[in-house]
N, CA, C, O and CB atoms as a CASP TS submission, in Angstrom:
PFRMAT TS
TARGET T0000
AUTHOR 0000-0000-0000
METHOD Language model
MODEL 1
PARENT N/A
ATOM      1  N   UNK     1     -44.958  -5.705   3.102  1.00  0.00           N
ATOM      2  CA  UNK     1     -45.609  -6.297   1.964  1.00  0.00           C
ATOM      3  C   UNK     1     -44.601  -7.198   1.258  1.00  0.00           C
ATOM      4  O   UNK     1     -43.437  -7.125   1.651  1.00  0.00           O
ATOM      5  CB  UNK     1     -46.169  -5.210   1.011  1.00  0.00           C
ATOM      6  N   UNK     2     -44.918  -8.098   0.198  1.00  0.00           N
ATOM      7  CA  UNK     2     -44.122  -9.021  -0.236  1.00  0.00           C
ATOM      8  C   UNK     2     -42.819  -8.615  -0.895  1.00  0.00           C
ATOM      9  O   UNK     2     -41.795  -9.298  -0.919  1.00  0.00           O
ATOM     10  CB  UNK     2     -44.832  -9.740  -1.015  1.00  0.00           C
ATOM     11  N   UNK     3     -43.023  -7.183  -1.530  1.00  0.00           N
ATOM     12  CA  UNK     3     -41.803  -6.657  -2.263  1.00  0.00           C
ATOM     13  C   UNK     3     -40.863  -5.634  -1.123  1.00  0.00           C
ATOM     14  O   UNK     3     -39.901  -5.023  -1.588  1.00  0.00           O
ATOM     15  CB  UNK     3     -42.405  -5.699  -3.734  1.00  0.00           C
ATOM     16  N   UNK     4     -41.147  -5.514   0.137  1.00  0.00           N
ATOM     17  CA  UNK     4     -40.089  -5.196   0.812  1.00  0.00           C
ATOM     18  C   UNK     4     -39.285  -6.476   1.591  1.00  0.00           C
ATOM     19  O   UNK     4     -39.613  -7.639   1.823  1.00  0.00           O
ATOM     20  CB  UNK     4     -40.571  -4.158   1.712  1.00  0.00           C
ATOM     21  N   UNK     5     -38.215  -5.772   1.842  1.00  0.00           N
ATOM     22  CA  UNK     5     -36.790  -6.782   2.891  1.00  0.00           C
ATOM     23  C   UNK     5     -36.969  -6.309   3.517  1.00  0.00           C
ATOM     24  O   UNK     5     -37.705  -5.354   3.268  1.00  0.00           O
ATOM     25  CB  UNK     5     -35.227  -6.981   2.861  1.00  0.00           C
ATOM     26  N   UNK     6     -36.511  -6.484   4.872  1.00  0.00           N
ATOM     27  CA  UNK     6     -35.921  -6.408   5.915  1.00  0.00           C
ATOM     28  C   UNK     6     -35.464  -5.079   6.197  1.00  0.00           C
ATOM     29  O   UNK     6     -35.793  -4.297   7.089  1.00  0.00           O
ATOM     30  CB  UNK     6     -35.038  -7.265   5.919  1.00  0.00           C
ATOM     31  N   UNK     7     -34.723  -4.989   5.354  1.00  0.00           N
ATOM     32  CA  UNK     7     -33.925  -3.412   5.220  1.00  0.00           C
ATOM     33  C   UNK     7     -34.188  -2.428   5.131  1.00  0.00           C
ATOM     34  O   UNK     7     -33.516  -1.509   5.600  1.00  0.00           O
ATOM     35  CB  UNK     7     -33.324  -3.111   4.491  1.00  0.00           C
ATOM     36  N   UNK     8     -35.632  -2.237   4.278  1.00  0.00           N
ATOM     37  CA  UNK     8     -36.728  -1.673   4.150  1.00  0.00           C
ATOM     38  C   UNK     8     -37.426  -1.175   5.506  1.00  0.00           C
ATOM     39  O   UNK     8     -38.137  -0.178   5.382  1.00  0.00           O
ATOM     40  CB  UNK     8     -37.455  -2.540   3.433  1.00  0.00           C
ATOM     41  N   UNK     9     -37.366  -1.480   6.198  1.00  0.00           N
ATOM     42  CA  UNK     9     -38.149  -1.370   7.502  1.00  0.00           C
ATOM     43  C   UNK     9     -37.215  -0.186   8.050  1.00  0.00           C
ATOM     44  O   UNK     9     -36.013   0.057   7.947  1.00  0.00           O
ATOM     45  CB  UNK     9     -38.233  -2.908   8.545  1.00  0.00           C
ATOM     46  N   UNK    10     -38.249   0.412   8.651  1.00  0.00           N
ATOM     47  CA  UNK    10     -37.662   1.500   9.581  1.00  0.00           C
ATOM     48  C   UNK    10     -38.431   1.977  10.470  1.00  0.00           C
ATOM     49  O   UNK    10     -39.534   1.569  10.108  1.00  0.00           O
ATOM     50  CB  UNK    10     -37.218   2.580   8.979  1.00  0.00           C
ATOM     51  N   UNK    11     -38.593   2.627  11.480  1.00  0.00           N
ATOM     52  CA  UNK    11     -39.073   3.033  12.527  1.00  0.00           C
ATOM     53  C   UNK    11     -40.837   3.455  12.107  1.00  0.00           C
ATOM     54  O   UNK    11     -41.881   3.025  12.598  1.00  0.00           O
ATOM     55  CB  UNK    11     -38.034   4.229  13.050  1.00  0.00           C
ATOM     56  N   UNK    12     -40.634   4.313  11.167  1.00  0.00           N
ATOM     57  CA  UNK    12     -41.826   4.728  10.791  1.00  0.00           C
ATOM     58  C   UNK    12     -42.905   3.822  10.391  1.00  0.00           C
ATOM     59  O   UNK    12     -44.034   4.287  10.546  1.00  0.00           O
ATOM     60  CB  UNK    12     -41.624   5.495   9.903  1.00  0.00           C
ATOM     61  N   UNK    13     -42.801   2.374   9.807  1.00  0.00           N
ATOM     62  CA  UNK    13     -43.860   1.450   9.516  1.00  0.00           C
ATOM     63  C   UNK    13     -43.822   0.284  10.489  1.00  0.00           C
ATOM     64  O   UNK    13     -43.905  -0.912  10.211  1.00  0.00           O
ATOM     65  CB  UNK    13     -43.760   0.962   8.086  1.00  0.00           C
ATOM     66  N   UNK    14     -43.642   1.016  12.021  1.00  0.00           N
ATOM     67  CA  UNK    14     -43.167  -0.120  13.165  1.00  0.00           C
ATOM     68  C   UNK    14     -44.902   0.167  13.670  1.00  0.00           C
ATOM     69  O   UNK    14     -45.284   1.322  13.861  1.00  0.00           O
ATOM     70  CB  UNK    14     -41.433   0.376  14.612  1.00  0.00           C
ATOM     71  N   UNK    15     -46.093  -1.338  13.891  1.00  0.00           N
ATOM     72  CA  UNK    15     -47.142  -0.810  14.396  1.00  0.00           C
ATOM     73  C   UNK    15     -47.205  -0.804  15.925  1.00  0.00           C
ATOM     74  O   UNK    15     -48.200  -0.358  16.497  1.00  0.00           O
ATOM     75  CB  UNK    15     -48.172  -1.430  13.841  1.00  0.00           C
ATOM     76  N   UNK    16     -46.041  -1.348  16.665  1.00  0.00           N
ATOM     77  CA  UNK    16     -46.761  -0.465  17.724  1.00  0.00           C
ATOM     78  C   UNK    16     -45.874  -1.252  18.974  1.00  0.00           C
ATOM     79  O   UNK    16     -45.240  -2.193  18.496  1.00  0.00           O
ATOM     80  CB  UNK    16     -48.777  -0.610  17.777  1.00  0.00           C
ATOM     81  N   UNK    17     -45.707  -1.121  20.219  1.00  0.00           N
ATOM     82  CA  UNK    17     -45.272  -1.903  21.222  1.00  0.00           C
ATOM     83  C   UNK    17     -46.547  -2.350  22.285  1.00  0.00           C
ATOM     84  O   UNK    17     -47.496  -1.696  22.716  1.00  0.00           O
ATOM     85  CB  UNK    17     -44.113  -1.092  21.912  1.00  0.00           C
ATOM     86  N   UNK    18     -46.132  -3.738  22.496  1.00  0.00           N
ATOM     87  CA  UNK    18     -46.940  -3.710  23.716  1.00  0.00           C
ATOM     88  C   UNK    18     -46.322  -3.825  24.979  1.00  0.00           C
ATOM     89  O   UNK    18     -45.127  -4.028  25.198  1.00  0.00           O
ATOM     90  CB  UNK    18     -47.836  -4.666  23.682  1.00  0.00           C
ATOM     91  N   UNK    19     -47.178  -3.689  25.735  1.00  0.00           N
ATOM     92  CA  UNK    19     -46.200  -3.849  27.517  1.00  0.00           C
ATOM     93  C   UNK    19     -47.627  -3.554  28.209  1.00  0.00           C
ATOM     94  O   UNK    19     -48.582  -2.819  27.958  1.00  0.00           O
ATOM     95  CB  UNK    19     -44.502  -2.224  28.120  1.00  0.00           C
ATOM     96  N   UNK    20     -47.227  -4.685  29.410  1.00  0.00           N
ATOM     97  CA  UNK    20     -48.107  -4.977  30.349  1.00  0.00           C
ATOM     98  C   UNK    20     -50.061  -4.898  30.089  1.00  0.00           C
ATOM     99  O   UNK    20     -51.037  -4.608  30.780  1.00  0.00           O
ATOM    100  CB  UNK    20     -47.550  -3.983  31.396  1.00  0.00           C
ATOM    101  N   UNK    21     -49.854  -5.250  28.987  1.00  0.00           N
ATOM    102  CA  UNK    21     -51.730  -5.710  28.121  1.00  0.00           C
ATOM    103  C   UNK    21     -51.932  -4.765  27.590  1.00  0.00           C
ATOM    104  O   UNK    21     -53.046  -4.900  27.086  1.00  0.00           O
ATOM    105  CB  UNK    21     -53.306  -6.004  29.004  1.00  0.00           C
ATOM    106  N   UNK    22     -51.393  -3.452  27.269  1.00  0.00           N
ATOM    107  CA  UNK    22     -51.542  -2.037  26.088  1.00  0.00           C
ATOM    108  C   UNK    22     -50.977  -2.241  25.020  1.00  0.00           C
ATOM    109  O   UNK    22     -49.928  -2.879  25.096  1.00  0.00           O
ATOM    110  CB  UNK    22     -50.911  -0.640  26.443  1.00  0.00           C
ATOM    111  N   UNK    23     -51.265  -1.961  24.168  1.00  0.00           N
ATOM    112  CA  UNK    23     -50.574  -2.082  22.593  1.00  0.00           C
ATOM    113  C   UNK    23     -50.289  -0.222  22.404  1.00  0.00           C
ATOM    114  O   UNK    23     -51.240   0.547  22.266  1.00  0.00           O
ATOM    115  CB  UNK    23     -52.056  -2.970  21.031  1.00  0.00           C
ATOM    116  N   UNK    24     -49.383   0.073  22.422  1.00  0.00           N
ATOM    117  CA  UNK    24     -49.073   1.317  21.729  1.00  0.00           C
ATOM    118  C   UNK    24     -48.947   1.700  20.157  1.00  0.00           C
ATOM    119  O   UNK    24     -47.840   1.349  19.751  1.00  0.00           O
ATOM    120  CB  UNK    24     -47.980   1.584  22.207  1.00  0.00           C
ATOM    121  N   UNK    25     -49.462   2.099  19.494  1.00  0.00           N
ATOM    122  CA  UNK    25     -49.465   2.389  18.222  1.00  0.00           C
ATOM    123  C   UNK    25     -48.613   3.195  17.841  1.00  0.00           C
ATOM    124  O   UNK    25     -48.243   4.094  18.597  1.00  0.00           O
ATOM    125  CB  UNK    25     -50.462   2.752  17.852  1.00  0.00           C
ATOM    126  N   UNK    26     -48.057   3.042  16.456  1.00  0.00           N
ATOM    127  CA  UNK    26     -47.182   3.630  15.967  1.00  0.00           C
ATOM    128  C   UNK    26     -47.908   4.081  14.397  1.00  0.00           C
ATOM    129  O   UNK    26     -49.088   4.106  14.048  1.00  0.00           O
ATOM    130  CB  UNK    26     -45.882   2.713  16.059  1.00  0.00           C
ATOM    131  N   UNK    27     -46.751   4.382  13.725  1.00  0.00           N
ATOM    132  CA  UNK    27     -47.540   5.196  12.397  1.00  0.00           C
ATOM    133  C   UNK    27     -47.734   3.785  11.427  1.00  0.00           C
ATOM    134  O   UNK    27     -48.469   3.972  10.457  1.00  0.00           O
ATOM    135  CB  UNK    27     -46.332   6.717  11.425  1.00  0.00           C
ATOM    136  N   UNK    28     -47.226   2.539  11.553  1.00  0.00           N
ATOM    137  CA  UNK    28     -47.390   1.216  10.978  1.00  0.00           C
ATOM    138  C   UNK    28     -49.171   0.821  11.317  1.00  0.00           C
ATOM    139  O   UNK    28     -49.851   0.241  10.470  1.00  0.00           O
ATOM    140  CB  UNK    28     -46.127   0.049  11.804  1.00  0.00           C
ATOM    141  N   UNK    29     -49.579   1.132  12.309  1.00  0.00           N
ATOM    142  CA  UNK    29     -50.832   0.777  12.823  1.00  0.00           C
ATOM    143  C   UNK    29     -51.785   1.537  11.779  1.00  0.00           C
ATOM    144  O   UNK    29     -52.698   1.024  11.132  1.00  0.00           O
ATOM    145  CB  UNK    29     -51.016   1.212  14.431  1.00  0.00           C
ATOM    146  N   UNK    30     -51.284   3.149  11.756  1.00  0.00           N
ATOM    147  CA  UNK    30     -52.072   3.692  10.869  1.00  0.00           C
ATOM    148  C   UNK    30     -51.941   3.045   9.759  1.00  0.00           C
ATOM    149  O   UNK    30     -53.007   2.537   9.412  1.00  0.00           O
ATOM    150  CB  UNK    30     -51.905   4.928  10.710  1.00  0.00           C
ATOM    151  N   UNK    31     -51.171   2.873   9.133  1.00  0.00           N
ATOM    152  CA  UNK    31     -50.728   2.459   7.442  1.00  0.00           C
ATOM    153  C   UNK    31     -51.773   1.500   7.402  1.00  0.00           C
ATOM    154  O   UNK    31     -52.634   1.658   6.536  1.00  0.00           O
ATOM    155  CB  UNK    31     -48.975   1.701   7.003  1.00  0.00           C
ATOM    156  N   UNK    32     -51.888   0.241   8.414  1.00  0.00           N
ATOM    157  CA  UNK    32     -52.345  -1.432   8.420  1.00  0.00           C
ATOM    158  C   UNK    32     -53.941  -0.916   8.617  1.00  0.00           C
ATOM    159  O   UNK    32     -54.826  -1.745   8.404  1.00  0.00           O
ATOM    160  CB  UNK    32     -51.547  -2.709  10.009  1.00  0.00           C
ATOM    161  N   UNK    33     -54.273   0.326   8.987  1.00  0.00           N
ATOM    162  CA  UNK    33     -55.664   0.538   9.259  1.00  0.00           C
ATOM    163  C   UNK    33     -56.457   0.775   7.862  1.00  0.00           C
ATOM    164  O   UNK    33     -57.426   0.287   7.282  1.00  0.00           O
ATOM    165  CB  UNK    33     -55.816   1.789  10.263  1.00  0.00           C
ATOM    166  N   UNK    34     -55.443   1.860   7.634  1.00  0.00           N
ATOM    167  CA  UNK    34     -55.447   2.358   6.299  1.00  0.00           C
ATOM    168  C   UNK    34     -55.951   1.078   5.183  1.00  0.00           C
ATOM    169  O   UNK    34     -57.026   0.857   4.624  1.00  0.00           O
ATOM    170  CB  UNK    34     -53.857   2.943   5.993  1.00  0.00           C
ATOM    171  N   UNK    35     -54.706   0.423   5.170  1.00  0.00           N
ATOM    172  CA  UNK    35     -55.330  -0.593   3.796  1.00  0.00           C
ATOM    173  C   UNK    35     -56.413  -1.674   4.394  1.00  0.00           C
ATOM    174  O   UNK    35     -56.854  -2.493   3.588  1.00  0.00           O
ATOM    175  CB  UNK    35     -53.880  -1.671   2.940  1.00  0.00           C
ATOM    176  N   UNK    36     -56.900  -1.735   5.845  1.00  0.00           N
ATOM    177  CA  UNK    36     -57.691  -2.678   5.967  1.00  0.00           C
ATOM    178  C   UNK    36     -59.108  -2.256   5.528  1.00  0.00           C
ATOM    179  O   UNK    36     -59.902  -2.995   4.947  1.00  0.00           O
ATOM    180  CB  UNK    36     -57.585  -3.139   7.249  1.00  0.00           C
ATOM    181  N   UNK    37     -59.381  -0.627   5.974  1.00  0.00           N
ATOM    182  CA  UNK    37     -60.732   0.452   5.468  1.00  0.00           C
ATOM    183  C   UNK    37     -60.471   0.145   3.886  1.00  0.00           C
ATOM    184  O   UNK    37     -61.117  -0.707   3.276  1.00  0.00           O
ATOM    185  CB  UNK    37     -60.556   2.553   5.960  1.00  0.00           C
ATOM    186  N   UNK    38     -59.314   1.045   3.219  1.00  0.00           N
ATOM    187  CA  UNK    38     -59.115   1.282   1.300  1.00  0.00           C
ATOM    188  C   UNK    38     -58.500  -0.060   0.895  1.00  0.00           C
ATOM    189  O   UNK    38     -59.271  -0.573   0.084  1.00  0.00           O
ATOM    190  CB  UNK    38     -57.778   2.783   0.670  1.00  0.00           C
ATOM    191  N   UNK    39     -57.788  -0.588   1.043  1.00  0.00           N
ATOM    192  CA  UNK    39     -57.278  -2.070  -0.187  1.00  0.00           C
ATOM    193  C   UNK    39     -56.935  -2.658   0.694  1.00  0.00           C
ATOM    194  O   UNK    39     -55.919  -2.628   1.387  1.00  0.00           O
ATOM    195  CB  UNK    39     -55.992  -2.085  -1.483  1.00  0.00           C
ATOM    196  N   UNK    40     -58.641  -3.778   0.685  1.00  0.00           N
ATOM    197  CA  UNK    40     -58.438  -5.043   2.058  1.00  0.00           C
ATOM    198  C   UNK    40     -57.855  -5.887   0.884  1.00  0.00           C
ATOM    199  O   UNK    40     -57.505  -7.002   1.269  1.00  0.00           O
ATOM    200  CB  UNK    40     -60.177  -5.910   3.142  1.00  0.00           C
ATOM    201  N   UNK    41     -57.631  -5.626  -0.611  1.00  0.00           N
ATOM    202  CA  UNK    41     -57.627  -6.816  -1.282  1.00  0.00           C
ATOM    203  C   UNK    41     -55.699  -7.400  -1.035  1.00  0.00           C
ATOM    204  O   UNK    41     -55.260  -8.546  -1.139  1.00  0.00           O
ATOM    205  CB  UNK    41     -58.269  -6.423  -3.131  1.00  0.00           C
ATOM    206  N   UNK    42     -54.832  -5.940  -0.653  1.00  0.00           N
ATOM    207  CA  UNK    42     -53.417  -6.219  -0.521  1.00  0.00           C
ATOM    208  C   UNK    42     -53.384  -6.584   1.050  1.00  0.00           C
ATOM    209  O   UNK    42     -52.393  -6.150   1.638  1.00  0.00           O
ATOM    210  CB  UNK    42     -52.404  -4.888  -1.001  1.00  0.00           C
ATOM    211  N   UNK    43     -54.277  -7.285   1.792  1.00  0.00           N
ATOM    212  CA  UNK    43     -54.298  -7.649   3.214  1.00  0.00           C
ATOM    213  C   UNK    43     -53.417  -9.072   2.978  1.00  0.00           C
ATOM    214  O   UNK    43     -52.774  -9.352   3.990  1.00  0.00           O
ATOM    215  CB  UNK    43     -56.015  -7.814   3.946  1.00  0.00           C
ATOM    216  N   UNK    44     -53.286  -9.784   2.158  1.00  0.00           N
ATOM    217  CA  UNK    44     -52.563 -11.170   1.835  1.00  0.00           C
ATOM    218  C   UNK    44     -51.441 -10.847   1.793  1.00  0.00           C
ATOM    219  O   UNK    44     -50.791 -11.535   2.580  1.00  0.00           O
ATOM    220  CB  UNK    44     -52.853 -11.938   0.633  1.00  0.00           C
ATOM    221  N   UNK    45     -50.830 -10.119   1.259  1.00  0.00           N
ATOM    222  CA  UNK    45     -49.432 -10.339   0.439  1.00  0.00           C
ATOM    223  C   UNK    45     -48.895  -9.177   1.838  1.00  0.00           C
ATOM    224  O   UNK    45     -47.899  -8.627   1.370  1.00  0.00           O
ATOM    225  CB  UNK    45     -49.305  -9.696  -1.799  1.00  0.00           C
ATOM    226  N   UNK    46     -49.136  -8.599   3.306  1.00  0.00           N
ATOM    227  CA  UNK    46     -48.290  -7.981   3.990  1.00  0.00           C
ATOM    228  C   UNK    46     -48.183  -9.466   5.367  1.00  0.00           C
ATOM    229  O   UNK    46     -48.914 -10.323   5.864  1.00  0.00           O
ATOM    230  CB  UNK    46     -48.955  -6.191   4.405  1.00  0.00           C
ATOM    231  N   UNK    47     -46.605  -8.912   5.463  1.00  0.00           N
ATOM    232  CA  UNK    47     -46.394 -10.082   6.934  1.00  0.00           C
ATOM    233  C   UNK    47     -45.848  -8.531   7.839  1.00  0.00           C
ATOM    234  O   UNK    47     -45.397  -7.426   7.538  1.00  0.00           O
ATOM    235  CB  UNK    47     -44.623 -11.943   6.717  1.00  0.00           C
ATOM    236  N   UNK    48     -46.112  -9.062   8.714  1.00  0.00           N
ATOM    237  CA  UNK    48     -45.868  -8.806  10.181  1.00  0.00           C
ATOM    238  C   UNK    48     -44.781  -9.239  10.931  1.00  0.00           C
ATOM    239  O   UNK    48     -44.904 -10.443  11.157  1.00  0.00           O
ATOM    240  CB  UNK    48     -46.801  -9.250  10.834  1.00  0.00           C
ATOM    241  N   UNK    49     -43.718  -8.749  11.437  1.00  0.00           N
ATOM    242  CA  UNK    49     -42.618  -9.493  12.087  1.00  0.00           C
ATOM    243  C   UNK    49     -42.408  -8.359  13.790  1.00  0.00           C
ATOM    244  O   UNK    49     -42.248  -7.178  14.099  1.00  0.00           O
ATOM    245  CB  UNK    49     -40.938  -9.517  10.718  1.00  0.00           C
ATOM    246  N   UNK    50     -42.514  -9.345  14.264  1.00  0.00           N
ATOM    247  CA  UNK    50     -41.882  -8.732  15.735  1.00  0.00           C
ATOM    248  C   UNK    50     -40.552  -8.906  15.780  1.00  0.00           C
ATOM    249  O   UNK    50     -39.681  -9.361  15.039  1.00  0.00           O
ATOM    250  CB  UNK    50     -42.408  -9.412  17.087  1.00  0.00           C
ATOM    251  N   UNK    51     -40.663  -8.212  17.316  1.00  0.00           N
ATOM    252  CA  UNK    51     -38.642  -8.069  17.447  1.00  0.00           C
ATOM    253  C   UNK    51     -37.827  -9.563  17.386  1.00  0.00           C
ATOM    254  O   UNK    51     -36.631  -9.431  17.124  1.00  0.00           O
ATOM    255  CB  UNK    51     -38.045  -7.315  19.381  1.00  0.00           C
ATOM    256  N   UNK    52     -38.195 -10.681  17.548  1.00  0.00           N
ATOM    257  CA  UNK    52     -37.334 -11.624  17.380  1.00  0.00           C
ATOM    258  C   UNK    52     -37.809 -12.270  15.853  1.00  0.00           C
ATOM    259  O   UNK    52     -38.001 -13.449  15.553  1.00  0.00           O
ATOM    260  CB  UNK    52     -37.364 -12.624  18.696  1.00  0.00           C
ATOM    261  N   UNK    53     -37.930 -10.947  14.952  1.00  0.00           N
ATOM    262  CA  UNK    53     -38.061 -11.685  13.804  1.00  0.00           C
ATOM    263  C   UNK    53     -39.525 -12.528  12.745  1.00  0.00           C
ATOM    264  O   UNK    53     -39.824 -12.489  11.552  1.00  0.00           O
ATOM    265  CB  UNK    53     -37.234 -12.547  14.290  1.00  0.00           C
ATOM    266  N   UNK    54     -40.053 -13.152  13.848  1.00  0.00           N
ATOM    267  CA  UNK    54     -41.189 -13.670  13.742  1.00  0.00           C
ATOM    268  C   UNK    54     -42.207 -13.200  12.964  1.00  0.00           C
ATOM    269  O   UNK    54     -42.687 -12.079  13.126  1.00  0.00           O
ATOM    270  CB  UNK    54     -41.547 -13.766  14.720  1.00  0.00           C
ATOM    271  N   UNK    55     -42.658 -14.151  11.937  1.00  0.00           N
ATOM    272  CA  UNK    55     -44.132 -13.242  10.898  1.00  0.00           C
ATOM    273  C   UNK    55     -45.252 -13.643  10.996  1.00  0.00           C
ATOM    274  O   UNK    55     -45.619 -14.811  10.868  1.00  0.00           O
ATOM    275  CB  UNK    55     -44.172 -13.273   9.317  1.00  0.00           C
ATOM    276  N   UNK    56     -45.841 -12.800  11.211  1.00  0.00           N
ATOM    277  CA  UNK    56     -47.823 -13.402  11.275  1.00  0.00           C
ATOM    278  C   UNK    56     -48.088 -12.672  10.325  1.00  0.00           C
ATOM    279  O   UNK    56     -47.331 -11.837   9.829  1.00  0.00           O
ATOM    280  CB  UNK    56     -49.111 -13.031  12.763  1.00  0.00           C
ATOM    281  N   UNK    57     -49.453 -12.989   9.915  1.00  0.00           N
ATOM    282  CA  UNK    57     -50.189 -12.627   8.818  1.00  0.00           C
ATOM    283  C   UNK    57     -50.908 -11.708   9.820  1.00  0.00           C
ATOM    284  O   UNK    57     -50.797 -11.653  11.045  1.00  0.00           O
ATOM    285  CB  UNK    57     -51.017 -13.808   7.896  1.00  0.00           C
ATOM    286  N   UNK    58     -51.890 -10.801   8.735  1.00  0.00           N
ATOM    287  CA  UNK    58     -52.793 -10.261   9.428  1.00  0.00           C
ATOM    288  C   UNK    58     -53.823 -10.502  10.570  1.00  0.00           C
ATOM    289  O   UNK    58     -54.001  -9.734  11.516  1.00  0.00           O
ATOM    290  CB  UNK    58     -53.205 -10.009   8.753  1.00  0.00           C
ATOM    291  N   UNK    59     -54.177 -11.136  10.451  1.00  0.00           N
ATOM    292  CA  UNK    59     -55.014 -12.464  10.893  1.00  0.00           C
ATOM    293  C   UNK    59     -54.713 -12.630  12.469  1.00  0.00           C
ATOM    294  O   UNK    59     -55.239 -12.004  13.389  1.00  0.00           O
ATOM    295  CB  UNK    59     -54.475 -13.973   9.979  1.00  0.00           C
ATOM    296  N   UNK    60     -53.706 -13.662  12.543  1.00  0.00           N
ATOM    297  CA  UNK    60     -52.838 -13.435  13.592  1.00  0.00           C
ATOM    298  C   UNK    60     -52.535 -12.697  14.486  1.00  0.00           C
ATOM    299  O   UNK    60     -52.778 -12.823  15.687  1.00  0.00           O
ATOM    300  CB  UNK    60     -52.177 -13.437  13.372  1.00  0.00           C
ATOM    301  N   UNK    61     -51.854 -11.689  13.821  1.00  0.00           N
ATOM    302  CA  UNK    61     -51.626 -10.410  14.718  1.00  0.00           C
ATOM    303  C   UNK    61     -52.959  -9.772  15.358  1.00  0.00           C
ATOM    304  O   UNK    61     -53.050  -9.316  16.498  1.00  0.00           O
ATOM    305  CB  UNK    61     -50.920  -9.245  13.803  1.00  0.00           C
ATOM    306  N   UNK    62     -53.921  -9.834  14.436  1.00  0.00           N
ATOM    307  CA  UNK    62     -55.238  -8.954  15.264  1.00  0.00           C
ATOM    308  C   UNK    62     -55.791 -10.196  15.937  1.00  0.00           C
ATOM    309  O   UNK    62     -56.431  -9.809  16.915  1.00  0.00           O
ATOM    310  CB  UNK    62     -56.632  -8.033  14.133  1.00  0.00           C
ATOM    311  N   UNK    63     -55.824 -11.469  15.846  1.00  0.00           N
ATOM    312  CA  UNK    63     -56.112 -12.509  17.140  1.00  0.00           C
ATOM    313  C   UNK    63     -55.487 -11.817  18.303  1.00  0.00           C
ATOM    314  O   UNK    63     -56.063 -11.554  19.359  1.00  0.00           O
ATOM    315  CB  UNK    63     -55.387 -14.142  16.984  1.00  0.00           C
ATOM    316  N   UNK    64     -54.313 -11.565  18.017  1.00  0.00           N
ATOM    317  CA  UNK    64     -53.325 -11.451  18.946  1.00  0.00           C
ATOM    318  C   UNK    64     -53.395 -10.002  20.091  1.00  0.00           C
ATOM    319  O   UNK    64     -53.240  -9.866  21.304  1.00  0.00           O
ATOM    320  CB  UNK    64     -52.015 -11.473  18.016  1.00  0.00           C
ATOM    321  N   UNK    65     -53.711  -9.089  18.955  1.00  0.00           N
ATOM    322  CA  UNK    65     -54.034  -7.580  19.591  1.00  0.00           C
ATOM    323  C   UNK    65     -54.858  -7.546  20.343  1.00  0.00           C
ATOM    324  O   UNK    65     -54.832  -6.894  21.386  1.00  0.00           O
ATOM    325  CB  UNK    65     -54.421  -6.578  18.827  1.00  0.00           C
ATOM    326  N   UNK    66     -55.903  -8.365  19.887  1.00  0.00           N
ATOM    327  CA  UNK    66     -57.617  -7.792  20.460  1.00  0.00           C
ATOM    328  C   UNK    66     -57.540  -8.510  22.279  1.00  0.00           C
ATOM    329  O   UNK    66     -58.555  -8.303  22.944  1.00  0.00           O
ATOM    330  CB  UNK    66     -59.479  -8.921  19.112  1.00  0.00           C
ATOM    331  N   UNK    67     -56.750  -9.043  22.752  1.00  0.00           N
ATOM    332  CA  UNK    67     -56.060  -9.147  24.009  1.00  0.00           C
ATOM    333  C   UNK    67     -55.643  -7.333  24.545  1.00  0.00           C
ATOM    334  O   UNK    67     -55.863  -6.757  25.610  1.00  0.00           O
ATOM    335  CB  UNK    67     -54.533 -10.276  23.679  1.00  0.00           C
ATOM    336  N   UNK    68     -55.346  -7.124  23.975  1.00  0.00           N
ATOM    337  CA  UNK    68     -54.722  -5.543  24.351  1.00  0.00           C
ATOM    338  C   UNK    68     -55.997  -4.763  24.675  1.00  0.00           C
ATOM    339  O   UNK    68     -57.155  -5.132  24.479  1.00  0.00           O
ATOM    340  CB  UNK    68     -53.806  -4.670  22.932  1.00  0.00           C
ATOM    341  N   UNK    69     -55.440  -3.277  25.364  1.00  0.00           N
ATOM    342  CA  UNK    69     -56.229  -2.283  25.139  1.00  0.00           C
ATOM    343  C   UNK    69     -55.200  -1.209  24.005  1.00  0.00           C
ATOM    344  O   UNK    69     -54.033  -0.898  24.244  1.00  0.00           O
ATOM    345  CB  UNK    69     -56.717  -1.642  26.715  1.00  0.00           C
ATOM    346  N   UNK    70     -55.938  -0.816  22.859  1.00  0.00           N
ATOM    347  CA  UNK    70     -55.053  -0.171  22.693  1.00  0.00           C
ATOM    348  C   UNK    70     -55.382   1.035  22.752  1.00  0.00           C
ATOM    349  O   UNK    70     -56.426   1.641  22.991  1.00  0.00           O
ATOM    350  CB  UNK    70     -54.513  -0.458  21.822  1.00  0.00           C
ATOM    351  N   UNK    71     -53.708   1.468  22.348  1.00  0.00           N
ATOM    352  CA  UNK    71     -53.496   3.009  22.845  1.00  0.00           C
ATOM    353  C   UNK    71     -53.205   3.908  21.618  1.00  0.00           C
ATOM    354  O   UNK    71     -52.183   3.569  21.020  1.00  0.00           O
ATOM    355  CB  UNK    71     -52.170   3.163  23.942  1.00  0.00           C
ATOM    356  N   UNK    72     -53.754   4.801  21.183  1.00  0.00           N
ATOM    357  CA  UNK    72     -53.594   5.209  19.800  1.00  0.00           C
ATOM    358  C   UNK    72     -52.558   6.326  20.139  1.00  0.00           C
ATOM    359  O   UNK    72     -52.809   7.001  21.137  1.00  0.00           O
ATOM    360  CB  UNK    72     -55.044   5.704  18.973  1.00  0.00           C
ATOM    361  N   UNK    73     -51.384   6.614  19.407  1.00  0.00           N
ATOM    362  CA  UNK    73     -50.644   7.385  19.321  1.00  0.00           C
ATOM    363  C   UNK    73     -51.292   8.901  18.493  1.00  0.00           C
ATOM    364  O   UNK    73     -51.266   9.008  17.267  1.00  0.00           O
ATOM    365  CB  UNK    73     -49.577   6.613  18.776  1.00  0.00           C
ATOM    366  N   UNK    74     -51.589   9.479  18.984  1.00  0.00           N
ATOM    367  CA  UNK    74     -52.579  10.222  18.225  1.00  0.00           C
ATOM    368  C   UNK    74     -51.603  11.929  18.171  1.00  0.00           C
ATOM    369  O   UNK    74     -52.092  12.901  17.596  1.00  0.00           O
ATOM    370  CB  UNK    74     -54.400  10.185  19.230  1.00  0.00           C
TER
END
């Protein structure tokens, strides 16, 4: 979200890996599910960054997912 860094980040709000067309979910997937069902209104102000850094908006990223099958870490 807009008021975390970088630094802030840690394993636990990581949503997920993909490899070979699966998206694996992580506990970040839950969180992003979470406010998309209860407060779609803070859906603006979170970015998304993969491993080389890179930020998509919400938006984006689920263009991007719905390529996948995913895999819920359950």
């Amino acid at each position: 979200m807009d008021n975390k860094k970088d630094e802030d980040l840690w394993d636990e709000n990581i949503l997920g890996e993909e490899s070979f067309g699966k998206f694996y979910t992580g506990n970040g997937f839950t969180a992003l599910n979470y406010i998309i069902q209860k407060e779609p209104e803070a859906l603006g102000s979170i970015k998304i960054k993969d491993e080389k850094n890179k930020s998509y908006t919400v938006t984006e990223f689920l263009d991007t997912a719905k390529k996948w099958k995913i895999i819920l870490d359950n």
